[in-house]
C-alpha positions as CSV (number, residue, x, y, z in Angstrom):
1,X,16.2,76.3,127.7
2,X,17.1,78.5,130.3
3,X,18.7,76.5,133.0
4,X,23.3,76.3,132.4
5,X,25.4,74.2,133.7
6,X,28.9,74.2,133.7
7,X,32.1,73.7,135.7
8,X,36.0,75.1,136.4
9,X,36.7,71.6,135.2
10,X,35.3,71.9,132.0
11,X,37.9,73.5,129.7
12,X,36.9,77.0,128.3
13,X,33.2,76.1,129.1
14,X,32.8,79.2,131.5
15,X,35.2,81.4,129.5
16,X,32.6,80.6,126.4
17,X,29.5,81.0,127.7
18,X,30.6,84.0,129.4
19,X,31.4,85.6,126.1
20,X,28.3,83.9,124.3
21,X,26.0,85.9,126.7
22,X,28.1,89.2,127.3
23,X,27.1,89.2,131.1
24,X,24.0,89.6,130.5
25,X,22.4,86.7,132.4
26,X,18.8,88.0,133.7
27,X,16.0,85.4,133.2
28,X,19.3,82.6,132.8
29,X,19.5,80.0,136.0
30,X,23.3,80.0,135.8
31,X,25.2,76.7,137.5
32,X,28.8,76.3,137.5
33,X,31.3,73.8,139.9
34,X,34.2,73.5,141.7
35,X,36.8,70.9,142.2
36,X,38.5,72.2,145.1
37,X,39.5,70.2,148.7
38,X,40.4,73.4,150.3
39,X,39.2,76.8,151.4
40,X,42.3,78.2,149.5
41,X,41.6,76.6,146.3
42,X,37.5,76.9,146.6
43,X,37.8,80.9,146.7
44,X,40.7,80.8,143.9
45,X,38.3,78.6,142.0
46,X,35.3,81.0,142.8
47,X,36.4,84.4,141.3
48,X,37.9,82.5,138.5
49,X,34.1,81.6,137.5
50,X,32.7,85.3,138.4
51,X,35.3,86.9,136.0
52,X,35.0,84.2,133.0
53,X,31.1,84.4,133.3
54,X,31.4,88.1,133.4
55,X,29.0,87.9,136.5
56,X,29.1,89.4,140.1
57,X,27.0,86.1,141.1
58,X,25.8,82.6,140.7
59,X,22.8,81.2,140.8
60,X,23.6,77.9,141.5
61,X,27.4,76.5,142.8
62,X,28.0,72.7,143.7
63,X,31.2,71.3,144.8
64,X,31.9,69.1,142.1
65,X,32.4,64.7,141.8
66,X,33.1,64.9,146.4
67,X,34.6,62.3,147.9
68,X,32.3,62.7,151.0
69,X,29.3,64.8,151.9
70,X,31.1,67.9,153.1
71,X,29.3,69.0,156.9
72,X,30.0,72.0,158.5
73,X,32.8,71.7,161.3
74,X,34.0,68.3,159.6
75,X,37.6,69.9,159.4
76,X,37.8,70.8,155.7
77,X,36.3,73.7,155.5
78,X,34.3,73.6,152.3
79,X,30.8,73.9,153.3
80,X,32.0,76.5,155.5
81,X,32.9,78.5,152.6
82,X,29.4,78.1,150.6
83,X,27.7,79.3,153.4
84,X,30.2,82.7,153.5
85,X,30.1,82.8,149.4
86,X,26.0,83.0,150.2
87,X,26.4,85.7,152.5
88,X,28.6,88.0,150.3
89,X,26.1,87.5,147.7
90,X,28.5,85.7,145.2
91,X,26.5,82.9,145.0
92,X,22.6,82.0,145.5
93,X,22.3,78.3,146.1
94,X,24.3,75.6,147.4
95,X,24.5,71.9,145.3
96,X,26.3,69.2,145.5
97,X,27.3,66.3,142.6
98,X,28.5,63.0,143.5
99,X,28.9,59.6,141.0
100,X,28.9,56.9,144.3
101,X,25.2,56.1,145.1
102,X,26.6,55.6,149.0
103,X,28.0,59.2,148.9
104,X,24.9,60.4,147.2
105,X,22.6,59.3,149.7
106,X,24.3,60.4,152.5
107,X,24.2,64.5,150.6
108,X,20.5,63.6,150.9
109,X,20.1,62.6,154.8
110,X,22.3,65.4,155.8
111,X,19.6,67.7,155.0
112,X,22.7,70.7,154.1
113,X,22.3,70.5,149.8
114,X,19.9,72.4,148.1
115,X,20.4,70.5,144.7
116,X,22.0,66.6,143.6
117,X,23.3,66.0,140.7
118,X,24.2,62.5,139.8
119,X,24.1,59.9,136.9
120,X,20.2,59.8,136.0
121,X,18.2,58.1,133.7
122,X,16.0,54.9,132.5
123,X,19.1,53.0,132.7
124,X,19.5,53.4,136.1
125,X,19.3,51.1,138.6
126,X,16.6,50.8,141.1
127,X,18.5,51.9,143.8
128,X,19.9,54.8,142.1
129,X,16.0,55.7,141.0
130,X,15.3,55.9,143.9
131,X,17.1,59.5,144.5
132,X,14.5,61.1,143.0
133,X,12.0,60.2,145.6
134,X,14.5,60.4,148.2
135,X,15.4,64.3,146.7
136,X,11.8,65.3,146.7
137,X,11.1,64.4,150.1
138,X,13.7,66.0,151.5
139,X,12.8,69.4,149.5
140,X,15.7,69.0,147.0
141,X,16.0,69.0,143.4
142,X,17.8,65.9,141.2
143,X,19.9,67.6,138.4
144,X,20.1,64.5,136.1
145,X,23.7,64.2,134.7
146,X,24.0,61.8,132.2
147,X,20.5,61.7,131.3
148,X,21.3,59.9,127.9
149,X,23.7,57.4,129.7
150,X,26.9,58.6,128.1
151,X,25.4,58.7,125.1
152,X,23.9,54.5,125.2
153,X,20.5,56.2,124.9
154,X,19.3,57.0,121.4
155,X,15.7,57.3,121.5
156,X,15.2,61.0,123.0
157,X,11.9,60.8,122.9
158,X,11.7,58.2,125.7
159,X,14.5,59.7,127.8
160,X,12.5,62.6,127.6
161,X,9.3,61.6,128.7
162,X,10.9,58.9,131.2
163,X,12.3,62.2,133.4
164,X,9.3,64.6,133.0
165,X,7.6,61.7,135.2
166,X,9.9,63.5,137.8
167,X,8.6,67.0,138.6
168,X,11.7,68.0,141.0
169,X,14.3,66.3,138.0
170,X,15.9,68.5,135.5
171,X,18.0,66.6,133.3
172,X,21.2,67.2,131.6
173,X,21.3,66.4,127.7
174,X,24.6,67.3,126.7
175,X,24.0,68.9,123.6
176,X,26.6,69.1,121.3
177,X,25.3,69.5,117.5
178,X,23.0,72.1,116.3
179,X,20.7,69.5,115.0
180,X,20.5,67.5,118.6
181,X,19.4,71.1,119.7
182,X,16.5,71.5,117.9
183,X,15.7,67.8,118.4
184,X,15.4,69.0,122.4
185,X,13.8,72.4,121.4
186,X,11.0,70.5,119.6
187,X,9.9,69.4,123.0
188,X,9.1,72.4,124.3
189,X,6.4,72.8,121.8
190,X,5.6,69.1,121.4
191,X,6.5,67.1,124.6
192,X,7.3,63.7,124.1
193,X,4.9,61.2,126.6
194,X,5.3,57.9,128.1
195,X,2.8,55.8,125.6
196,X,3.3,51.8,125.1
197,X,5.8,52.7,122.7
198,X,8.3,54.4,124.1
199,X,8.2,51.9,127.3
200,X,8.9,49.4,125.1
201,X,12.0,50.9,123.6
202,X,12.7,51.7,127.5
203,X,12.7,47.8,128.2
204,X,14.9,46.9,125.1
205,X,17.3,49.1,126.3
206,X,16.9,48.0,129.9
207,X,17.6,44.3,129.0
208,X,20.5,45.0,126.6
209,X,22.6,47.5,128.6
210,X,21.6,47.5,132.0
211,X,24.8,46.6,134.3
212,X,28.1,46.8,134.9
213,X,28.7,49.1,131.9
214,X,31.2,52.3,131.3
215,X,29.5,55.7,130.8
216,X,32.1,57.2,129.1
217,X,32.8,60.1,132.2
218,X,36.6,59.7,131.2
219,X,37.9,60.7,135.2
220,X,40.3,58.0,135.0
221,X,41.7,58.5,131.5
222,X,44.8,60.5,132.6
223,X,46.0,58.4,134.7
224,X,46.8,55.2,132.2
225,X,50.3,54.9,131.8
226,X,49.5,52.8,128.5
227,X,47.7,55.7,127.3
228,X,44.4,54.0,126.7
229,X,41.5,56.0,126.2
230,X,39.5,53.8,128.6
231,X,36.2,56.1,128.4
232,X,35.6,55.2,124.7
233,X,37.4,51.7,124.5
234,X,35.9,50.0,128.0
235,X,32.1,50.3,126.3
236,X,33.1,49.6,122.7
237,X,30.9,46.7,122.3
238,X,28.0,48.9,123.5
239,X,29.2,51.3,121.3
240,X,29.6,49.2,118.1
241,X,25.7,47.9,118.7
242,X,23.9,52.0,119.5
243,X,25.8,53.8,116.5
244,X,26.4,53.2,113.4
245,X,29.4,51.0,113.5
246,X,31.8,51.3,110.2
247,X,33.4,54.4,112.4
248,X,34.2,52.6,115.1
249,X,36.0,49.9,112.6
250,X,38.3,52.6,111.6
251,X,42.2,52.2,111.7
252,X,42.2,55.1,114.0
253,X,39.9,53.1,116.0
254,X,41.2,50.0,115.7
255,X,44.9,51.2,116.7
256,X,43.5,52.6,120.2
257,X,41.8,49.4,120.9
258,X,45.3,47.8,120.5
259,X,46.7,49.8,123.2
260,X,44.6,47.6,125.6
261,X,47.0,44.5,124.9
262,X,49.8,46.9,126.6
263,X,47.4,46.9,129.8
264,X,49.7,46.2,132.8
265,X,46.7,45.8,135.0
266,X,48.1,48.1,137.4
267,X,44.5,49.0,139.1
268,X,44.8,52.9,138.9
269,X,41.9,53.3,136.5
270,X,39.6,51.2,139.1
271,X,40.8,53.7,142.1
272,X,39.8,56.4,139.3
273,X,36.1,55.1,138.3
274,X,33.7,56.7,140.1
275,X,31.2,53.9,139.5
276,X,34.0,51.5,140.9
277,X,33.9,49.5,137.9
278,X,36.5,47.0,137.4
279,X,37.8,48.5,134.9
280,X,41.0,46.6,133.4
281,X,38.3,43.5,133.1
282,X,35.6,45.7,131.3
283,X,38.9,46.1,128.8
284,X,39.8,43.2,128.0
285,X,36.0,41.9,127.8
286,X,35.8,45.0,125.3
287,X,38.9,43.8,123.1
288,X,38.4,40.4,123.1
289,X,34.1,41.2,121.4
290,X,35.9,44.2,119.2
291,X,38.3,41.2,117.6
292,X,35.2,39.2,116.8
293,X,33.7,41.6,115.2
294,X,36.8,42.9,113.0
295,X,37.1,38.8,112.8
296,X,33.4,38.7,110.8
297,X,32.7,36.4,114.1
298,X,30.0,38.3,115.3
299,X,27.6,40.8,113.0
300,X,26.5,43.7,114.5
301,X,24.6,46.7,112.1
């Protein structure tokens, strides 16, 4: 694995991997993000990455989860400021992510973005599939973000061999245990293939999740004045059926889905949701299937 990817927005990510590889970043494709809306905050944003990374440049920089495709002379200024971070030599490619297929497509007309990135995987849609094509034939790379769907997607094997059907796709696991990592390293040596058996697992999980379902991004968790933590409780049911279930029966558990009945419906979370869910329904269709099962109503393993 040689390809990093990381963002201002995620915590002490760049502080740790900057300490993790001492600076020393040849033969290391090195990706980071930035938030910003303005010029002002883009270059604040910039150095901030240089110094945690403990590098005088980065491969790859994307202006992270846009509203728009950004154009030069569109009044805010932000492409305008890739294009003078390139030519000071503080960064080396320009990307783009995006979570609205609309928004997503337009990055790809406009002909401006080296690189996508954007929700990705066999539980996509066909519309949002489609991207891949669209990337390659406009000389861009996908970077598949959410490759395992949030985390619905348990069968690595067929995530894996689903994407290398892409040649200008490189996904995003999201690795967080030791043991997940070798399961990934293993297919270096051994890569998984697309065989009758992993397309049938593909088409189980197609039929039971595909839809109108949360992946767990968490962009609109701050802003619930109940204090519901929407990214885990809107997909509980999903959850409860793709892991092992006692833990999400815990009393921890269990008190956080009660938070739900103080839902005021007040919308904020839908304005939030980059996949413009409606989200205070996806709630209360969560609650009312956790219930049943807590109720012995409905089994699940």
């Amino acid at each position: 694995m040689r390809f990093f990817d990381t963002a201002r927005a995620y915590s002490d990510s760049e502080e740790k991997l900057g300490l993790a590889f001492g600076g020393h970043w040849d033969g290391i494709c090195l990706a980071t993000k930035t938030e910003a809306r303005t010029p002002e905050a883009f270059w604040k944003d910039l150095d901030t990455s240089l110094c945690l990374l403990k590098t005088d440049c980065i491969d790859l920089y994307q202006l992270h989860c846009v509203p728009q495709c950004y154009r030069p002379g569109d009044g805010t200024g932000m492409y305008e400021c890739m294009l003078e971070a390139k030519r000071q030599g503080k960064i080396r490619h320009i990307g783009i992510t995006a979570h609205k297929i609309g928004v997503a497509e337009e990055i790809i007309d406009s002909e401006l973005y080296e690189t996508l990135q954007f929700p990705f995987s066999y539980l996509s849609s066909e519309r949002e599939r489609a991207l891949a094509d669209k990337c390659k034939a406009a000389g861009m790379a996908l970077i598949a973000m959410k490759a395992l769907a949030g985390g619905l997607i348990t069968d690595s094997a067929a995530a894996f061999a689903y994407i290398a059907q892409f040649d200008n796709v490189l996904p995003i696991w999201g690795i967080q245990r030791e043991s997940e990592l070798d399961e990934w390293l293993a297919f270096f040596e051994h890569p998984a293939e697309l065989n009758d058996v992993l397309r049938a697992s593909i088409e189980k999980d197609r039929a039971e999740l595909t839809g109108n379902f949360c992946r767990g991004c968490g962009y609109c968790v701050p802003t619930c004045p109940a204090h519901i933590q929407i990214n885990q409780c809107a997909r509980m049911s999903l959850m409860l059926r793709r892991a092992p279930s006692a833990g999400w029966l815990s009393e921890e558990v269990q008190a956080e889905m009660r938070k739900i009945e103080d839902c005021v419906s007040c919308g904020v979370c839908k304005t939030k949701c980059p996949y413009e869910l409606d989200t205070p329904a996806l709630l209360r269709k969560n609650y009312e299937d956790y219930r049943r099962v807590l109720a012995g109503e409905v089994k699940v393993d």
